[in-house]
The first five atom37 places (N, CA, C, CB, O) and aatype in JSON, in Angstrom:
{
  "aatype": [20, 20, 20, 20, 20, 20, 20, 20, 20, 20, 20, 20, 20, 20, 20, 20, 20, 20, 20, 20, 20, 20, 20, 20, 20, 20, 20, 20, 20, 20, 20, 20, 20, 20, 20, 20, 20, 20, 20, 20, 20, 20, 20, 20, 20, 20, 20, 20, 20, 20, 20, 20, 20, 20, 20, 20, 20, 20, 20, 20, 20, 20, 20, 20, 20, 20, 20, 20, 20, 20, 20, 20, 20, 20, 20, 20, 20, 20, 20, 20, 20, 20, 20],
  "atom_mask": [
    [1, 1, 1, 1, 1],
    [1, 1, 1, 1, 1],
    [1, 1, 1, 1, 1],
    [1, 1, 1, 1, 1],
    [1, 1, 1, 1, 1],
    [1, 1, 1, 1, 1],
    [1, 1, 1, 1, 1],
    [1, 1, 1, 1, 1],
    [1, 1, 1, 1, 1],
    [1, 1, 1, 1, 1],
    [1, 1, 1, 1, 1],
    [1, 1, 1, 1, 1],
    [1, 1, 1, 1, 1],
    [1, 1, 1, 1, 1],
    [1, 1, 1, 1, 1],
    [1, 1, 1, 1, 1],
    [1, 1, 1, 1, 1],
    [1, 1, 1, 1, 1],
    [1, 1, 1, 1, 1],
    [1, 1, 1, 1, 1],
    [1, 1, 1, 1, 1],
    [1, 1, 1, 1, 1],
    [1, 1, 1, 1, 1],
    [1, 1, 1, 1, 1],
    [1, 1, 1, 1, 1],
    [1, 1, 1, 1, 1],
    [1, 1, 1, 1, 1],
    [1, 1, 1, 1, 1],
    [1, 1, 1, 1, 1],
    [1, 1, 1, 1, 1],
    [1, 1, 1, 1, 1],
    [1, 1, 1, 1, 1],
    [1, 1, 1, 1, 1],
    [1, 1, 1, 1, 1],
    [1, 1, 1, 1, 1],
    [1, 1, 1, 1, 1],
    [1, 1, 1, 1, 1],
    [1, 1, 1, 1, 1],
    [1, 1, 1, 1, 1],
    [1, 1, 1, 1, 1],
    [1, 1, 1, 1, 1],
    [1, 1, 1, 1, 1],
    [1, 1, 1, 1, 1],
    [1, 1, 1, 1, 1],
    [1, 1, 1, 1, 1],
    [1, 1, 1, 1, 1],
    [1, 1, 1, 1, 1],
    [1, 1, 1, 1, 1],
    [1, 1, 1, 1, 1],
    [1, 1, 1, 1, 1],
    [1, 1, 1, 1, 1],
    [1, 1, 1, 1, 1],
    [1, 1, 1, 1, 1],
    [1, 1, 1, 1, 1],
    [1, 1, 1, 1, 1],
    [1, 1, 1, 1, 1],
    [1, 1, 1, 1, 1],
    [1, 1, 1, 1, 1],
    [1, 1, 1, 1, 1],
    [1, 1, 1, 1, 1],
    [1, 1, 1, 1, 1],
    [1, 1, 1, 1, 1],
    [1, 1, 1, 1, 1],
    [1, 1, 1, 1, 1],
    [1, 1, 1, 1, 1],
    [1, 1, 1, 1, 1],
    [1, 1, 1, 1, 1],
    [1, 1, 1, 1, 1],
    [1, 1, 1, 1, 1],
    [1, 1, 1, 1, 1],
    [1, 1, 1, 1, 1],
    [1, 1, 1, 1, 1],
    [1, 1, 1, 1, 1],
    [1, 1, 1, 1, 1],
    [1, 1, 1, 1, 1],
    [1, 1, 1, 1, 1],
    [1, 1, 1, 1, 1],
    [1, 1, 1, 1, 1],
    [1, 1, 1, 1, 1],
    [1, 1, 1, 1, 1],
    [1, 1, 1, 1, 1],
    [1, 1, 1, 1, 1],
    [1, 1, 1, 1, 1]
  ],
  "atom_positions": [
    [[0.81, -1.19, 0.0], [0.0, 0.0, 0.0], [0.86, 1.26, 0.0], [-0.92, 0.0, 1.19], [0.47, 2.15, -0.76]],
    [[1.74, 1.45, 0.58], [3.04, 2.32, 1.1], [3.06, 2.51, -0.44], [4.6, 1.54, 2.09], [2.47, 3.48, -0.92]],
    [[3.63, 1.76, -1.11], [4.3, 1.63, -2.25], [3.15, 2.14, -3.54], [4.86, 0.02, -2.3], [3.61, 2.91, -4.39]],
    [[2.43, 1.92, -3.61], [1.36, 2.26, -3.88], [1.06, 4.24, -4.18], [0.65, 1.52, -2.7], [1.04, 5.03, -5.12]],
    [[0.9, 4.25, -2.77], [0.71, 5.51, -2.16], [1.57, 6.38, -2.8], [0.91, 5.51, -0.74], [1.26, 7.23, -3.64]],
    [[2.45, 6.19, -2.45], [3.91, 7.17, -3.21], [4.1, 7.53, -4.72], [5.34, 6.34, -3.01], [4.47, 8.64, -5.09]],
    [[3.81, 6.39, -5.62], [3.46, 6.49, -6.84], [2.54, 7.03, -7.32], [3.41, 5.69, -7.23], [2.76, 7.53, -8.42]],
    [[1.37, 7.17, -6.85], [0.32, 7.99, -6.98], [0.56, 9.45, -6.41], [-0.79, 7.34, -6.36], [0.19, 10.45, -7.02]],
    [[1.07, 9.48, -5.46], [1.74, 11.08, -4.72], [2.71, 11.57, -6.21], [3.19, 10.73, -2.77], [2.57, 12.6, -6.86]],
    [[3.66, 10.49, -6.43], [4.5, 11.39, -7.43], [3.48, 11.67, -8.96], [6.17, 10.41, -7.84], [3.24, 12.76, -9.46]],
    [[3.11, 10.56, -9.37], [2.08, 11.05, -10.5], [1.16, 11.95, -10.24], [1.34, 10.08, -11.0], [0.78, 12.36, -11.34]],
    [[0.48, 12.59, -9.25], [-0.57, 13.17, -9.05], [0.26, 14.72, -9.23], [-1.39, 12.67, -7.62], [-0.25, 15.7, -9.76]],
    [[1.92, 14.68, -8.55], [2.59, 15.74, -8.55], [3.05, 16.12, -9.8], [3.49, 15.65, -7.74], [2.79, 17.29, -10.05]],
    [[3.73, 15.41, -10.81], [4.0, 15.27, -11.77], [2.87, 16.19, -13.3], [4.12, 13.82, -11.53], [3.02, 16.75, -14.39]],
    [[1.69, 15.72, -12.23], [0.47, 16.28, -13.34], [0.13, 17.67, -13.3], [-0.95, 15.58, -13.11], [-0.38, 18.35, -14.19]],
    [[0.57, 18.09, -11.84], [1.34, 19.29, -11.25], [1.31, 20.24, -11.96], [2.63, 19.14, -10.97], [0.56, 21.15, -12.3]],
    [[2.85, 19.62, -12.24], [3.99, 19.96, -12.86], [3.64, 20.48, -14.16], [4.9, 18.9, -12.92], [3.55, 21.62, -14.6]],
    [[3.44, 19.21, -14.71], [2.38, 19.84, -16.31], [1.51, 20.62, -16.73], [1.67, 19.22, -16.83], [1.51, 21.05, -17.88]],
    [[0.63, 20.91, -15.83], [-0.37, 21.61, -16.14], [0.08, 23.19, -15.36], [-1.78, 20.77, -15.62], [-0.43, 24.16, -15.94]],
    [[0.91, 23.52, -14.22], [1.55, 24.59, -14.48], [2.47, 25.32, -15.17], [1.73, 24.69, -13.95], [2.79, 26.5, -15.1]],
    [[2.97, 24.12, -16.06], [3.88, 24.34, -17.37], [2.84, 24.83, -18.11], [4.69, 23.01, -18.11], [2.81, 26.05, -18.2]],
    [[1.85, 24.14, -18.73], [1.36, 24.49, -19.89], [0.36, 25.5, -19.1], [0.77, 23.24, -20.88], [-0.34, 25.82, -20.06]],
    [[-0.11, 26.13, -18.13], [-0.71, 27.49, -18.01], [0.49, 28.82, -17.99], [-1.62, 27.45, -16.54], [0.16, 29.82, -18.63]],
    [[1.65, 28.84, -17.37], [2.6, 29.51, -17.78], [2.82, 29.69, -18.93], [3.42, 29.22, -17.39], [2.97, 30.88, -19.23]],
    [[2.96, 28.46, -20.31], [3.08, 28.8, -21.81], [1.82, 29.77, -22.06], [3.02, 27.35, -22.84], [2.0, 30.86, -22.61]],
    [[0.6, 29.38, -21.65], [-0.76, 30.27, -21.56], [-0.58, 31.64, -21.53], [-1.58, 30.0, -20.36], [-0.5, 32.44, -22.45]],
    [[-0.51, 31.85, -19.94], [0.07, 32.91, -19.79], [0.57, 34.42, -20.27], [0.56, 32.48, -19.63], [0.24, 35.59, -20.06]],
    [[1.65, 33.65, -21.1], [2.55, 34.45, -21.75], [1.52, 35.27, -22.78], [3.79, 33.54, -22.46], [1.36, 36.49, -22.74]],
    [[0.92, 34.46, -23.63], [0.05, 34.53, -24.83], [-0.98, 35.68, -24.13], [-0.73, 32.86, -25.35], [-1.8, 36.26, -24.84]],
    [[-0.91, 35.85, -23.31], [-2.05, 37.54, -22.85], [-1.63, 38.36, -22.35], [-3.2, 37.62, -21.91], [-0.69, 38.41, -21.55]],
    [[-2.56, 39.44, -22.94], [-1.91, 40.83, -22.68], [-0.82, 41.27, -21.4], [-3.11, 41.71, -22.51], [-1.04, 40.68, -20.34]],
    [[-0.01, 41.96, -21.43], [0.69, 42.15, -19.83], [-0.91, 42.39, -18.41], [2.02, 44.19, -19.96], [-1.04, 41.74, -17.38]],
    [[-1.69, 43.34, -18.84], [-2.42, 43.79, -17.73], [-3.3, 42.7, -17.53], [-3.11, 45.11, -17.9], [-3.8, 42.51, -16.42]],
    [[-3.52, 41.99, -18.5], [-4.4, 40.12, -18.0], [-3.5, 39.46, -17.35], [-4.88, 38.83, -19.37], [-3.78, 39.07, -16.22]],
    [[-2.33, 39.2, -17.87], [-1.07, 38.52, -16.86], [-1.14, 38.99, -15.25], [0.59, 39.12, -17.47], [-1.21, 38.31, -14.23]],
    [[-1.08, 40.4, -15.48], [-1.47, 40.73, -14.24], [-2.08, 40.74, -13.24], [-1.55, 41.13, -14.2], [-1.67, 40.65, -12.08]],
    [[-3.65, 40.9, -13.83], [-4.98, 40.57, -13.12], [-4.55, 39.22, -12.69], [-6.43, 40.62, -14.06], [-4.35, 39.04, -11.49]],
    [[-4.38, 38.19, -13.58], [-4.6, 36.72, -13.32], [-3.69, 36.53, -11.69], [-3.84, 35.64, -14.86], [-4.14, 36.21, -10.6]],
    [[-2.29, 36.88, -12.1], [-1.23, 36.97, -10.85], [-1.84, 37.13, -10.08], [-0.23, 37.86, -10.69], [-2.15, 36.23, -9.3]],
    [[-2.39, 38.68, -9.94], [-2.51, 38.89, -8.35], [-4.1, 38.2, -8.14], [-2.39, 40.85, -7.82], [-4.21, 37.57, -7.08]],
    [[-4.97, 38.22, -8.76], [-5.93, 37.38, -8.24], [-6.05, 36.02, -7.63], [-6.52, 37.34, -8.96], [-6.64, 35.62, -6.63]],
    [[-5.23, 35.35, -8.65], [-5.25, 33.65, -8.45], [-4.24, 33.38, -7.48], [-4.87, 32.69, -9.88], [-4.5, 32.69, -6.49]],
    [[-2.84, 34.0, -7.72], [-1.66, 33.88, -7.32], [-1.31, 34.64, -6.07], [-0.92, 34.18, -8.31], [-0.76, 33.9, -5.25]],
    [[-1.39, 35.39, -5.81], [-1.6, 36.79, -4.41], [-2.28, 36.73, -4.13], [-1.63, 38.14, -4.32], [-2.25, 37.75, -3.44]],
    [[-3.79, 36.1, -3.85], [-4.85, 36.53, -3.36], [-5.69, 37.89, -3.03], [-4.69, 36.08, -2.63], [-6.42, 38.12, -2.06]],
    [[-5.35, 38.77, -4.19], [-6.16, 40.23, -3.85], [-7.26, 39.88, -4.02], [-5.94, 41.54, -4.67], [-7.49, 38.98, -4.83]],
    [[-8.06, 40.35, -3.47], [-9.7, 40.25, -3.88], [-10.19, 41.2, -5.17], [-10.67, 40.8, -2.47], [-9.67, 42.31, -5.2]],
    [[-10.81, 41.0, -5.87], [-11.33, 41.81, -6.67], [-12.1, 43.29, -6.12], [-12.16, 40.94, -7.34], [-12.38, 44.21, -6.9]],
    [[-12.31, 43.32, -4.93], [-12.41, 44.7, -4.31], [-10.79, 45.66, -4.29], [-13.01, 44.38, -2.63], [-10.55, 46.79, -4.69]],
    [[-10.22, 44.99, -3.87], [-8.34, 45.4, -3.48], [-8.38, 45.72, -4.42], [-6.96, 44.43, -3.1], [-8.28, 46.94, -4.56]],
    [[-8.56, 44.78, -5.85], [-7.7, 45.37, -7.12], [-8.39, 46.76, -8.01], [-7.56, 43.98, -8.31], [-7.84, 47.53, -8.81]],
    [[-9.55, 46.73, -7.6], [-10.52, 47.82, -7.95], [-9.9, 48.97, -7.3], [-12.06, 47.57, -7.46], [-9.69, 49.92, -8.04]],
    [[-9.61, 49.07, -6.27], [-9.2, 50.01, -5.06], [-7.96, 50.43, -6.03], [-8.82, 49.22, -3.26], [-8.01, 51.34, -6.86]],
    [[-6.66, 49.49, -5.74], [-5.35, 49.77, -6.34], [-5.47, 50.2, -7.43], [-4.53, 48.82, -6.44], [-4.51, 50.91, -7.75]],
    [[-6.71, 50.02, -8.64], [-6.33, 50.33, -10.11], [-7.38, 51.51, -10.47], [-6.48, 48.88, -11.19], [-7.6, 51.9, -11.62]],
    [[-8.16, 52.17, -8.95], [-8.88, 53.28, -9.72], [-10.26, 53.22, -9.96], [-8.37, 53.43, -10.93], [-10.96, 54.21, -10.19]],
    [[-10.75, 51.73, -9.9], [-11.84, 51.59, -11.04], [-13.29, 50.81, -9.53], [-11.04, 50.01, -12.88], [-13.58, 50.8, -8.34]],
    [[-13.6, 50.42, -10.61], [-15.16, 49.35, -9.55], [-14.56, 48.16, -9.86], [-17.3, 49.31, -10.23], [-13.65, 47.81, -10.6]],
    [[-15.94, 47.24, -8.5], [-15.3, 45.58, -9.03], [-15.53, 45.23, -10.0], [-15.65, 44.39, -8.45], [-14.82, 44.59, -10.77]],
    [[-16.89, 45.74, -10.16], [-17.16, 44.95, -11.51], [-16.72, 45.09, -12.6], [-18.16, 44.94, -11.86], [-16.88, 44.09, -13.31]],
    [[-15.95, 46.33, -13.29], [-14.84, 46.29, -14.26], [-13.92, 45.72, -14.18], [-14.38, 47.15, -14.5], [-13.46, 45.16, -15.18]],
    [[-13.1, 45.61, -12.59], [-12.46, 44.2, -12.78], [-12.72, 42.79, -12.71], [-11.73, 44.16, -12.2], [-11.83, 41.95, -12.85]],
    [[-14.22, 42.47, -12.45], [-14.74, 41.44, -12.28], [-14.86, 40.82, -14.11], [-16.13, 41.75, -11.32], [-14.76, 39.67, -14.53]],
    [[-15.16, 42.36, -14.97], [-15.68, 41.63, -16.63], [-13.8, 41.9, -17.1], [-17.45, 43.03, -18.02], [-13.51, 41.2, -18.08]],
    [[-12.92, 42.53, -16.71], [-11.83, 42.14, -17.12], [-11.15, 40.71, -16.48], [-11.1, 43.27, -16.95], [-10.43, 40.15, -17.31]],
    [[-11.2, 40.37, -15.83], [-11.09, 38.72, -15.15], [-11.91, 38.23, -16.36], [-11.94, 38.3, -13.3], [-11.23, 37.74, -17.26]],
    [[-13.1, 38.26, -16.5], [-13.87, 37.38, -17.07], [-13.39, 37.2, -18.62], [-15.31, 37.83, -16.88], [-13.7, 36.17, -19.21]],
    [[-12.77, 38.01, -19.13], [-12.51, 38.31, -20.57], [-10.71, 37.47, -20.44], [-12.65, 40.46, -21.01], [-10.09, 36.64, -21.1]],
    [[-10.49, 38.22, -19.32], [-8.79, 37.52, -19.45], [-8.92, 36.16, -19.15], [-7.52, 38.14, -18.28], [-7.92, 35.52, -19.48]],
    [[-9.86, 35.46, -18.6], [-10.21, 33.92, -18.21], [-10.71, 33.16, -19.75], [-11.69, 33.88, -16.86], [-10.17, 32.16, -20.23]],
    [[-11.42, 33.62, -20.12], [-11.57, 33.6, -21.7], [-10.5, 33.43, -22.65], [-12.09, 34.75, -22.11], [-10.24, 32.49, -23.4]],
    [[-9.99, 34.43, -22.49], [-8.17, 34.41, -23.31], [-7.14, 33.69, -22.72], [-7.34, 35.92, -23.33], [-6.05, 33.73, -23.29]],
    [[-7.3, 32.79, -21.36], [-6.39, 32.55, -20.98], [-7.02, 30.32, -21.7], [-6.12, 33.37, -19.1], [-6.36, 29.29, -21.81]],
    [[-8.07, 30.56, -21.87], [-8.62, 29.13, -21.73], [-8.59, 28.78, -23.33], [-10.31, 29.03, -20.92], [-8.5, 27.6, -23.68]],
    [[-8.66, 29.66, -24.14], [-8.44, 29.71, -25.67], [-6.85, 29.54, -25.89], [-9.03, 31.23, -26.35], [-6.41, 28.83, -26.79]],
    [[-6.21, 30.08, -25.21], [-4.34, 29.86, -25.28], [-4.36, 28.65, -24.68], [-3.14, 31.04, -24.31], [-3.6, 27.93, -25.33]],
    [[-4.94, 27.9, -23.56], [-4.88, 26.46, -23.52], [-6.11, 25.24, -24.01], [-4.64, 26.32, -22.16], [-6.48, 24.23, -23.41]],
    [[-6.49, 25.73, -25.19], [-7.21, 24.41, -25.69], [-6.57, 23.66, -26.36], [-8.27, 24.55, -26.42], [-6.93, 22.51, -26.58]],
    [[-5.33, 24.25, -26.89], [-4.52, 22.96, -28.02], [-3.53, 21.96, -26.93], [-3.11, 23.93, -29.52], [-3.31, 20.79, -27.24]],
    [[-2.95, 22.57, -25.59], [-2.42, 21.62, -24.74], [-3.78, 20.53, -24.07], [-1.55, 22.55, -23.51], [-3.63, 19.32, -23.86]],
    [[-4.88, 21.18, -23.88], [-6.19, 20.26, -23.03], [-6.38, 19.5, -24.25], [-7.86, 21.16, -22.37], [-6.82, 18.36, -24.12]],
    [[-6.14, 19.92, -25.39], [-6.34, 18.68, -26.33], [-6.09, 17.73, -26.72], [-6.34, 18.67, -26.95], [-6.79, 17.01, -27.43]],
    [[-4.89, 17.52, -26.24], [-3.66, 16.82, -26.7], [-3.76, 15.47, -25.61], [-2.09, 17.92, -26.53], [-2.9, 14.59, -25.63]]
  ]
}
């Protein structure tokens, strides 16, 4: 079971691995200020209130820019989810 366990720990990590590879290749493929949003939202945990605050604006402009950069970010990974 031990043995087991571990192999599945490393494959499960491994898949990790891959799929933050191929969202980093993603990534790249959008605009700098979507790169951005995505960072500090997903990655930093700002709230979409914070980032409204820091950039000037309401949430909900950054709520439909999330929504548009989530869009562009899922179109730059359909040929790796395809594969």
């Amino acid at each position: 079971w031990v043995e087991l366990i571990r192999e599945h720990s490393a494959e499960a990590e491994m898949g990790r691995t891959e799929e933050m590879a191929q969202l980093q290749t993603a990534l790249v493929c959008l605009r700098p200020e979507q790169q951005r949003l995505i960072q500090a939202h997903f990655f930093q945990g700002y709230s979409l209130a914070d980032l409204a605050r820091q950039w000037g604006t309401t949430r909900q402009a950054v709520a439909g820019q999330l929504r548009r950069a989530l869009r562009s970010l899922r179109r730059a990974m359909e040929p790796a989810l395809s594969s």
